[in-house]
C-alpha positions as CSV (number, residue, x, y, z in Angstrom):
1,X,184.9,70.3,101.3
2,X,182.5,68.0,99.4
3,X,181.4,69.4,95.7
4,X,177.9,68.3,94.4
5,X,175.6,68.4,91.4
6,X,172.2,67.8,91.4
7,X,170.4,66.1,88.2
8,X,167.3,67.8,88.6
9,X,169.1,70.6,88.3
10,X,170.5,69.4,84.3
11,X,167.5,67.4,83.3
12,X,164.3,68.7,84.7
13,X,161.5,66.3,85.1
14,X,163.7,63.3,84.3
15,X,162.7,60.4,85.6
16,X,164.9,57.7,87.6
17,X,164.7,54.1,87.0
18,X,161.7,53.7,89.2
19,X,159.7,56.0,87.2
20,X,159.9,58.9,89.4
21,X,161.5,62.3,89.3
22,X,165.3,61.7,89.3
23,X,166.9,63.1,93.1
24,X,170.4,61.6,92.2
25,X,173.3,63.7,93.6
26,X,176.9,63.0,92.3
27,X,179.7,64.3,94.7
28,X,183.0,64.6,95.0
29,X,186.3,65.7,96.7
30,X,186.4,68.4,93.1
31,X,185.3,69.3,90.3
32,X,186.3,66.6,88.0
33,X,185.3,63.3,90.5
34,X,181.4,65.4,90.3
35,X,181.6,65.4,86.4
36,X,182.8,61.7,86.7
37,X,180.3,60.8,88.7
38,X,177.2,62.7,87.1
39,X,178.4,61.4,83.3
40,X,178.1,58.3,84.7
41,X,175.1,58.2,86.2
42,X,173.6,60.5,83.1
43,X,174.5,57.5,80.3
44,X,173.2,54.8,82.4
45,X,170.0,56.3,83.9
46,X,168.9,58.5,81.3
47,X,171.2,57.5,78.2
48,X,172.4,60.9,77.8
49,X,175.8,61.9,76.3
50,X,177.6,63.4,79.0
51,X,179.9,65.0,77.1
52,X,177.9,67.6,76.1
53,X,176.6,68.1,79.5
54,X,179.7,68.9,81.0
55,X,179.9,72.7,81.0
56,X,175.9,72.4,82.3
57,X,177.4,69.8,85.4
58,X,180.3,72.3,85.8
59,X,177.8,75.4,86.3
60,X,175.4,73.7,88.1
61,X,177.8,72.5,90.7
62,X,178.0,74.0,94.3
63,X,179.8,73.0,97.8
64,X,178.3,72.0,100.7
65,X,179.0,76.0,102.0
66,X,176.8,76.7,99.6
């Protein structure tokens, strides 16, 4: 089962590197390959700390079930 976070669903209206409203999705096999993943993508997209994101990437994270 694949678990995912959205980061329009942590930093609305963020923009990606192109200028437009950020779509990335970070997944993984669990919880802490998603948070991995989205704190990664958080400091070098939009220079934001992750480590104060991650209860927000935690909650915000869903499985492809639903």
């Amino acid at each position: 089962m694949i678990r995912f976070a959205r980061c329009n669903a942590l930093l609305s209206l963020a923009l990606d590197s192109n200028g437009k409203g950020c779509r990335y999705v970070a997944k993984g096999a669990n919880d802490d390959e998603v948070v991995d993943n989205m704190s990664t993508h958080l400091t070098d997209v939009h220079q934001v700390d992750p480590g104060i994101m991650k209860y927000n990437i935690l909650a915000s994270t869903k499985t492809n079930n639903g």
